[in-house]
C-alpha positions as CSV (number, residue, x, y, z in Angstrom):
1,X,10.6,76.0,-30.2
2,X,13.4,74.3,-32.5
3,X,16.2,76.5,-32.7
4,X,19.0,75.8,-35.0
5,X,22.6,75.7,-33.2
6,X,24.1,77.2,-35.4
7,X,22.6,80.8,-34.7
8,X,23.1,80.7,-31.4
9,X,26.1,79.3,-31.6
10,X,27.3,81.8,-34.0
11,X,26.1,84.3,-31.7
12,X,28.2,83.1,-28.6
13,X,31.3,82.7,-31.2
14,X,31.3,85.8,-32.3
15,X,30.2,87.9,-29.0
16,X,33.3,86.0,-27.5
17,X,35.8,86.9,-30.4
18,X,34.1,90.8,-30.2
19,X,34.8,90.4,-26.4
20,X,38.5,89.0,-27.1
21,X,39.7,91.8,-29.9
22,X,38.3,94.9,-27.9
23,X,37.7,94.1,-24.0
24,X,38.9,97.5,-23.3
25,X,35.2,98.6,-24.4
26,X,31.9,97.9,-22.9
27,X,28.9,96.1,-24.3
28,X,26.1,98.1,-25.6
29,X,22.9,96.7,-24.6
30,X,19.4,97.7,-26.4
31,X,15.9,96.8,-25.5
32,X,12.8,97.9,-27.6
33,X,9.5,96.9,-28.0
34,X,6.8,96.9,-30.7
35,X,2.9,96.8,-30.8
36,X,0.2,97.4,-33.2
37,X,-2.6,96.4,-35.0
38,X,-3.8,95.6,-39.1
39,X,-6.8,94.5,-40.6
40,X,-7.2,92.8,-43.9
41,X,-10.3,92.9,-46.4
42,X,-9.1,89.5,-47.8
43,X,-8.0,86.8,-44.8
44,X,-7.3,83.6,-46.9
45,X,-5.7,85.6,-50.2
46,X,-9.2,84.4,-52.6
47,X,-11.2,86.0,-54.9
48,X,-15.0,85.4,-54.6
49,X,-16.2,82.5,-55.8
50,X,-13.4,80.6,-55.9
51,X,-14.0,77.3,-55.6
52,X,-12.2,74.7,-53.4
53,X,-13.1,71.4,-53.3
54,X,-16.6,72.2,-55.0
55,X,-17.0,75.2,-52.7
56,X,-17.3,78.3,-53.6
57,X,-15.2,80.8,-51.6
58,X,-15.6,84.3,-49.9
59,X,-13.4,87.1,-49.1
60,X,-13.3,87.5,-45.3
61,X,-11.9,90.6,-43.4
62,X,-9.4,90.0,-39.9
63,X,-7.6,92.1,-37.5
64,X,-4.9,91.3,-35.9
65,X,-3.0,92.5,-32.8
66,X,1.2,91.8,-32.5
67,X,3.2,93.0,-29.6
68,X,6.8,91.7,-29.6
69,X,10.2,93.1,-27.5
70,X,13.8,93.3,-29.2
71,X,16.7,92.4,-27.3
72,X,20.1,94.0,-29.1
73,X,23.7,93.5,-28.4
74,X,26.0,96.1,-30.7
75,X,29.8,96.8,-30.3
76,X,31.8,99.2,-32.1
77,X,35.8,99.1,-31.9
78,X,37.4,101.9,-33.2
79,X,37.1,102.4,-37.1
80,X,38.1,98.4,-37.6
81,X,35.2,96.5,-36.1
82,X,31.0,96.5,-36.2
83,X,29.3,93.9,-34.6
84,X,25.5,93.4,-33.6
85,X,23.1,90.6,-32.7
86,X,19.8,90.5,-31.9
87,X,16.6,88.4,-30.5
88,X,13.0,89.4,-30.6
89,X,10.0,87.0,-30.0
90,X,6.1,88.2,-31.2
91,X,3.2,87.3,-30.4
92,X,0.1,87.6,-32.8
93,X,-3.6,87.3,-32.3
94,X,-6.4,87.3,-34.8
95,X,-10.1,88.2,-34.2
96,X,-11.1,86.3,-37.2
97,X,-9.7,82.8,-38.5
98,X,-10.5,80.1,-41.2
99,X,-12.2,77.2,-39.5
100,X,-9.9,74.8,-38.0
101,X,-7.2,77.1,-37.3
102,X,-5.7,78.6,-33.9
103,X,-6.4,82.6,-32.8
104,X,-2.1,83.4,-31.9
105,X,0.9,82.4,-32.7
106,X,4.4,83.3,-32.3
107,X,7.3,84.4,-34.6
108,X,11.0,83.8,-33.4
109,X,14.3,85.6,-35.3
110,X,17.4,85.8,-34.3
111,X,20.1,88.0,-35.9
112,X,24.2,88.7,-36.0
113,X,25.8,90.6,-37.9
114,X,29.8,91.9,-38.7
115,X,31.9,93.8,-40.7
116,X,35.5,93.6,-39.6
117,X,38.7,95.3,-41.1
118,X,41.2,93.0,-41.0
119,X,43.9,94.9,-42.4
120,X,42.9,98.4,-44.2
121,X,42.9,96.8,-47.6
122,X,41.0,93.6,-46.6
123,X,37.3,93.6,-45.1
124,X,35.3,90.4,-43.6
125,X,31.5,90.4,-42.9
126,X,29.4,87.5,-42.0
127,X,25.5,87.9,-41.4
128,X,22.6,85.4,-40.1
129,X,19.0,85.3,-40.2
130,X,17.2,82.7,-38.6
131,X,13.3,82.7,-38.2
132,X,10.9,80.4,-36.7
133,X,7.0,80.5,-36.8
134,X,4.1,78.2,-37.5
135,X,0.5,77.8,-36.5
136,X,-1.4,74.2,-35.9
137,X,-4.6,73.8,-37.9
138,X,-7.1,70.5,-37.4
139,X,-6.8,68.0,-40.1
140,X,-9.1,68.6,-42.6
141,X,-9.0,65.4,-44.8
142,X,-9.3,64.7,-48.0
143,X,-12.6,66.5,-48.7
144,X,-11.8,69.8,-46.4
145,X,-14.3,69.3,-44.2
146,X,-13.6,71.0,-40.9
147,X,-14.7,68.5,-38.2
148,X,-14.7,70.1,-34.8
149,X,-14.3,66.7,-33.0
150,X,-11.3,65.7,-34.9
151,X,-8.6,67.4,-32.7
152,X,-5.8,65.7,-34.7
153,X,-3.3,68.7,-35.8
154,X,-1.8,69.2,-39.1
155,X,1.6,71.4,-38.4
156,X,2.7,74.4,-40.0
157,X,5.8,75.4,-38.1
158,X,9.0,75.7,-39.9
159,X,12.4,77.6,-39.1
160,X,14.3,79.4,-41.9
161,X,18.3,80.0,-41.8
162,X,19.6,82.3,-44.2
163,X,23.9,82.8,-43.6
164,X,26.0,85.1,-45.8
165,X,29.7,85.9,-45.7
166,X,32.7,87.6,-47.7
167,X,35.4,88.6,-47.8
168,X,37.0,91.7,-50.1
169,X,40.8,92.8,-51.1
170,X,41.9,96.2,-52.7
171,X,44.3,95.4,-54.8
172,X,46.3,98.4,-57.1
173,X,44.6,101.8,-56.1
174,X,41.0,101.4,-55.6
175,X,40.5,98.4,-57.3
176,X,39.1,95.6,-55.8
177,X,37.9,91.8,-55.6
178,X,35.0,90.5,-53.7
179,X,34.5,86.6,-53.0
180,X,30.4,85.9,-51.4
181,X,28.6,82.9,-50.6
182,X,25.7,82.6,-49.2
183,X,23.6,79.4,-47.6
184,X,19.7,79.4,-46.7
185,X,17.4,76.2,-45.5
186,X,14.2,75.6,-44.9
187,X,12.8,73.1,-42.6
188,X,8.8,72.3,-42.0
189,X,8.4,70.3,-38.6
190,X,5.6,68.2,-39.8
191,X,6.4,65.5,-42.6
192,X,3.5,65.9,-44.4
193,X,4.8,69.3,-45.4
194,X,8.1,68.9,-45.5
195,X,8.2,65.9,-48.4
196,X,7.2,68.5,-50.4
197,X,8.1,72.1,-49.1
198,X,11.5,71.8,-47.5
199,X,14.2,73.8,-49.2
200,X,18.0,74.0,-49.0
201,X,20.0,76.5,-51.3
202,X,23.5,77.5,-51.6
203,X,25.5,80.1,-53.8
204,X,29.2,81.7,-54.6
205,X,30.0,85.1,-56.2
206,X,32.8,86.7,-57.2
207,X,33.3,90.4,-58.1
208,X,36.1,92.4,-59.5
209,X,35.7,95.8,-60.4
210,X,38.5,98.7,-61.5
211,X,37.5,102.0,-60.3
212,X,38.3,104.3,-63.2
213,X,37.6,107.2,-60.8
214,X,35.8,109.1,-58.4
215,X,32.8,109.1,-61.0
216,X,33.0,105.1,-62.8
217,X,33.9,101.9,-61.9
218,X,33.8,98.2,-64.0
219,X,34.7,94.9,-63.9
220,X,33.7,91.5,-64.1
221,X,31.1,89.2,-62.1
222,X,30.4,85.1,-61.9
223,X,27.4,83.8,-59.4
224,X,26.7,80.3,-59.0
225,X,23.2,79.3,-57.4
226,X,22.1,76.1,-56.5
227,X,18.8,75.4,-54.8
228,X,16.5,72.1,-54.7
229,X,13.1,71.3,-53.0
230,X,12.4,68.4,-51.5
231,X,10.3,66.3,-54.1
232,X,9.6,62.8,-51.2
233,X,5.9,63.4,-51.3
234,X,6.0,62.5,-55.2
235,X,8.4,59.9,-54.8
236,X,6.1,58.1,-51.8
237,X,3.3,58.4,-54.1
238,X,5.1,56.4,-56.7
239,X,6.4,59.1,-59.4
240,X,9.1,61.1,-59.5
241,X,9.4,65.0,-59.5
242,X,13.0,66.3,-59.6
243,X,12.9,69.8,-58.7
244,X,16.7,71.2,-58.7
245,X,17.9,74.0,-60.3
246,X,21.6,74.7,-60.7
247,X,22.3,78.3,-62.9
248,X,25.4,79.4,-63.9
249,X,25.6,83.1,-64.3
250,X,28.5,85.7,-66.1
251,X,28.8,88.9,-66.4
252,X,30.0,92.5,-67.1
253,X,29.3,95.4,-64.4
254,X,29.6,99.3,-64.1
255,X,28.7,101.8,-61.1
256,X,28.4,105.6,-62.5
257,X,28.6,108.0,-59.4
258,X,27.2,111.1,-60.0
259,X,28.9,113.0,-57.4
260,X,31.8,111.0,-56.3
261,X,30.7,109.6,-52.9
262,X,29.1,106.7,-53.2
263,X,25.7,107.9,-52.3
264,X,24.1,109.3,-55.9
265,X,24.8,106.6,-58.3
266,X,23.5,104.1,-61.3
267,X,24.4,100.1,-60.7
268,X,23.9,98.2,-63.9
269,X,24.7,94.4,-63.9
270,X,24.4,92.1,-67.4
271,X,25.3,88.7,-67.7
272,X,24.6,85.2,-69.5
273,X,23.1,82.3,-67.7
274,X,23.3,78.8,-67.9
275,X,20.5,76.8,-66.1
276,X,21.4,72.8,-65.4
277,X,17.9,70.6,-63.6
278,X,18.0,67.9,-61.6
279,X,15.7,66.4,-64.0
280,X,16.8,64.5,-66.8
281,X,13.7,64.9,-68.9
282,X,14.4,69.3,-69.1
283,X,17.1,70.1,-70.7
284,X,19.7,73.0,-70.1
285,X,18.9,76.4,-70.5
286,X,21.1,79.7,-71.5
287,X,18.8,83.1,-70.7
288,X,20.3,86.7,-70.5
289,X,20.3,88.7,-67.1
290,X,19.8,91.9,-66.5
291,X,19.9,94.1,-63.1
292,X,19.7,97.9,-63.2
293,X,19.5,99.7,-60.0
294,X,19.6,103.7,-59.4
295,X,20.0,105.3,-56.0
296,X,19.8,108.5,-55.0
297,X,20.4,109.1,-51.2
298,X,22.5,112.3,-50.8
299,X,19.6,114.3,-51.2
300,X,18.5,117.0,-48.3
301,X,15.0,115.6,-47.5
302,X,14.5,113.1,-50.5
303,X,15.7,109.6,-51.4
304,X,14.7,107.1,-54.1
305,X,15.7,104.1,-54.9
306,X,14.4,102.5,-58.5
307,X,15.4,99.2,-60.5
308,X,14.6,96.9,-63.1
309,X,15.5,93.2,-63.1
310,X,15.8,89.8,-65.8
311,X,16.7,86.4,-65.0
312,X,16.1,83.2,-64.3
313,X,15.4,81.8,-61.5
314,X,13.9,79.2,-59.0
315,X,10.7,78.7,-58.7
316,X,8.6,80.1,-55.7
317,X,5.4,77.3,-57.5
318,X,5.5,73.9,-56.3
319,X,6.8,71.7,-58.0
320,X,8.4,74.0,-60.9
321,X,11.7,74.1,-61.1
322,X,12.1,77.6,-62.4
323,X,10.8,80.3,-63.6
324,X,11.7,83.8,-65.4
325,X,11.9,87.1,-63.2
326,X,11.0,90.5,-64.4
327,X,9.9,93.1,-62.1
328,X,10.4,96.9,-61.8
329,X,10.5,98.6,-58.2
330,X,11.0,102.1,-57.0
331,X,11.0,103.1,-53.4
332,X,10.4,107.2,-52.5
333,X,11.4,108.7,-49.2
334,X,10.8,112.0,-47.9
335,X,11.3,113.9,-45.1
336,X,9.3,116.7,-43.8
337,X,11.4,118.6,-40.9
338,X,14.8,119.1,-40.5
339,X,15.2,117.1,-37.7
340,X,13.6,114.3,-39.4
341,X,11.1,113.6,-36.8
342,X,8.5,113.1,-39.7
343,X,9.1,111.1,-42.5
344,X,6.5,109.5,-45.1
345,X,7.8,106.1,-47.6
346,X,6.0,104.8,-50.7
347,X,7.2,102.2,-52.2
348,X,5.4,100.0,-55.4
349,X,7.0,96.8,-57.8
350,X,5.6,95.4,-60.9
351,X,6.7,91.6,-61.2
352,X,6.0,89.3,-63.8
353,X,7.1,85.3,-63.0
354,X,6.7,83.1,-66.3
355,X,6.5,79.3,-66.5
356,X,6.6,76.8,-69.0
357,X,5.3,73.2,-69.4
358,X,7.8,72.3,-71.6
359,X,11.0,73.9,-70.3
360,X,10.3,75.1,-66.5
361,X,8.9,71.1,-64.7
362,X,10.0,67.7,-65.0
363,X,8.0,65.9,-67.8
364,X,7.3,63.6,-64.8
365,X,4.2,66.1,-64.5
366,X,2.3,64.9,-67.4
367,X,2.0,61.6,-65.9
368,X,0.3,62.0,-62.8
369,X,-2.0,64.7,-64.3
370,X,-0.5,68.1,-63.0
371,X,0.2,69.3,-66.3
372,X,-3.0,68.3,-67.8
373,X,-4.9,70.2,-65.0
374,X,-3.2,73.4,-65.5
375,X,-3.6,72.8,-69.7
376,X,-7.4,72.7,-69.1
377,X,-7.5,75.2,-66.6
378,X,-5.7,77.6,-69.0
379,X,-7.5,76.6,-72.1
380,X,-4.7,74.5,-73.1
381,X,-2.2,77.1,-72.6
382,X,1.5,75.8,-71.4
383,X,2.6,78.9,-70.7
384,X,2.1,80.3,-67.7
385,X,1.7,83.8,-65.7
386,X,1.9,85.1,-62.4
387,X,1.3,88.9,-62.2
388,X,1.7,90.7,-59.1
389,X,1.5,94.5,-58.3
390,X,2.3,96.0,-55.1
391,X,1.9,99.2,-53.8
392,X,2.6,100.4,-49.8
393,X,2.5,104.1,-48.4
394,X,3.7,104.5,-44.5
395,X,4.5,107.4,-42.4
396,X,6.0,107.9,-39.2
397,X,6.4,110.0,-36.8
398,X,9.0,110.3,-33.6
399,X,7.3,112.2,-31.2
400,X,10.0,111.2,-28.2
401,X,13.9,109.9,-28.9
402,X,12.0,106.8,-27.1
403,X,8.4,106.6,-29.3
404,X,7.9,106.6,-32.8
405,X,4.6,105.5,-34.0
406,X,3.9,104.5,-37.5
407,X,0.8,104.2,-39.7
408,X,0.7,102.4,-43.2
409,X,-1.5,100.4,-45.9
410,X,-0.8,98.1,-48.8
411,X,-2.4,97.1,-51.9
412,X,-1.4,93.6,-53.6
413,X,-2.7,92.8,-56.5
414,X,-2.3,89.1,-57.7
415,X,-3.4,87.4,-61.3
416,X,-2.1,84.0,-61.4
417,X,-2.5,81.3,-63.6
418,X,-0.8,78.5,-61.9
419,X,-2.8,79.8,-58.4
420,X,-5.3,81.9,-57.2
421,X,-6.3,85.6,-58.0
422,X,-7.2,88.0,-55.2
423,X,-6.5,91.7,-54.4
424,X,-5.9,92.1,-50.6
425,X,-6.2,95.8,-48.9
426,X,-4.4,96.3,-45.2
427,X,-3.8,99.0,-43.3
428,X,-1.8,99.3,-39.8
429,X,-1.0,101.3,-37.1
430,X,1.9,100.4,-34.7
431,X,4.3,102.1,-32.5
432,X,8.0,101.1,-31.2
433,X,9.1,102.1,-27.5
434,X,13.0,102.1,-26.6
435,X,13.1,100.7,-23.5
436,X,16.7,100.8,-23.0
């Protein structure tokens, strides 16, 4: 396994400086672990009849089993200092795979967070993510043909690292400024994969908003995103595809707080952004943004949590550059005792992810006949959907302070124009057991 230094690193750093500022407390130790099971009507995300490489497809069902322990490490120092880091390994088998591909795997992440009060007007946090996981296949070739005495392996392991930090100041009463940033890369193992699917993105924000009151607060916001995917494939193939996206982003913001304490309130974000590509042949784009987000968590034995959202952004669609978000999400929790032993979630988002031929992918496209494929796929079309609805219900219970067990199931629903369409059905059942 490939771990990056710096989470482990940051881990050790940190655990010593906890260590250093508060050594008149102890360590708190936690160890928990997780198992379960889920089985999908649609294994390989098709739809019937599909055809890949001349060959019709067919949806195929799969179970799969996952067991995987948590090791945690939190420390709490007075009202000044929270600090927690975490490591948890899973394993994953499958009773039913595509041809050519292994029946486990296993999933790595590592975690640390902090939030430290440096004075009581000025507040640090820093958080890291890192995951690892892959899965070999055999090499199919050219045609796709599985070849069962071919035992060369085409691999799919890569490790994500996502690090975020800031750092906010009161100033006069209650107002404040924020300063963000915020760094993620992605790194495949095997070259094949990684000309053409590593990642690296970076980003700034600040924030200042005047808190008017109890009840309303405003100010001012600028982001800055950059993000680029690694385009070697093309250029080894003799053409270039510049994938970058730089955007710009400026804005006005307002919280309304319905009762005063942070806990029942409307978000609303709007801004202007300015979108810069790598490539020379797309030129710069200016697109509104919009973020609207209410949360209502005070209640007795309900919460919800609903938004909308507009902007640009990167693409998730090799090799688009970007493409324009829109999605609405709402999240419902309730509670049915007053102990809150049992509690039941739903959850469902509407997203809609636009691209364009002539403003969203180098021109480079045309030449090597990647935008002339999805032209006659589409009818001739150069505009572009991907539609995707989502929909999850789970519910849980605690039936010791050391088990709760959980049972869920999803519906995604995905019409794509750049990709394939398929709906996909799972439902779960796991449970997690504190250990210690």
């Amino acid at each position: 396994m490939k771990y990056t230094s710096l989470s482990l690193a940051t881990a050790l750093a940190v655990a010593g400086f906890v260590q250093t500022a508060g050594a008149e407390q102890d360590r708190l130790f936690g160890l928990s672990a997780s198992f379960g099971v889920a089985h999908t009507d649609n294994r390989d995300n098709v739809e019937n009849g599909t055809l890949r490489a001349g060959v019709p497809q067919k949806e195929e069902s799969q179970t799969s089993f996952y067991i995987g322990p948590t090791l945690r490490l939190k420390r709490q120092i007075d009202d000044r200092l929270d600090f927690s880091a975490g490591y948890s390994p899973v394993i994953r088998w499958y009773d039913e795979v595509t041809k050519g591909k292994e029946k486990h795997k296993v999933d790595h992440s590592v975690f640390v967070k902090l939030d430290y009060k440096l004075t009581p007007r000025t507040r640090v946090t820093f958080g890291e993510n890192y995951w690892w996981t892959g899965m070999r296949d055999y090499f199919y070739g050219t045609d796709y043909d599985y070849d069962p005495n071919r035992d060369t392996r085409l691999d799919h392991e890569y490790y994500q690292n996502r690090v975020t930090a800031s750092v906010s100041q009161k100033l006069i009463g209650e107002d404040y400024v924020k300063v963000s940033g915020r760094w993620r890369v992605k790194r495949y193992d095997e070259k094949e994969l990684a000309d053409y699917s590593d990642e690296d993105e970076y980003g700034a924000r600040l924030d200042f908003m005047h808190v008017a009151s109890r009840y309303l607060a405003f100010g001012v916001f600028g982001d800055w995103q950059d993000w680029d995917r690694a385009s070697d494939a093309s250029r080894n193939a003799g053409y270039e595809i510049d994938q970058g996206y730089t955007v710009y982003t400026l804005g006005a913001q307002s919280i309304v707080d319905f009762a005063g304490n942070r806990d029942n309130y409307v978000y609303a974000g709007i801004g202007w952004a300015r979108g810069e590509y790598e490539a020379d042949s797309v030129d710069d784009q200016d697109a509104a943004s919009v973020n609207v987000e209410l949360r209502l968590f005070q209640l007795s034995d309900t919460r919800v949590l609903a938004g909308f959202r507009f902007l640009p952004h990167y693409s998730d669609s090799y090799p688009f550059s970007s493409q324009k978000d829109t999605a609405g999400y709402v999240t419902l929790t309730k509670y049915f005792d007053a102990d809150r032993r049992f509690r039941v979630n739903a959850s469902c988002e509407y997203r809609t992810r636009k691209y364009e031929l002539s403003d969203d992918i180098d021109q480079g496209s045309f030449r090597y006949g990647y935008a002339e494929a999805l032209k006659a796929a589409n009818n001739g079309a150069t505009e572009y959907d991907k539609n995707t609805l989502y929909g999850r219900v789970a519910a849980s219970y605690k039936f010791y302070e050391w088990l709760t067990g959980t049972l869920y199931y999803s519906y995604e629903k995905v019409d794509n124009d750049i990709g394939n369409d398929y709906d996909e059905n799972i439902i779960g059942v796991g449970a997690k057991v504190d250990l210690y």
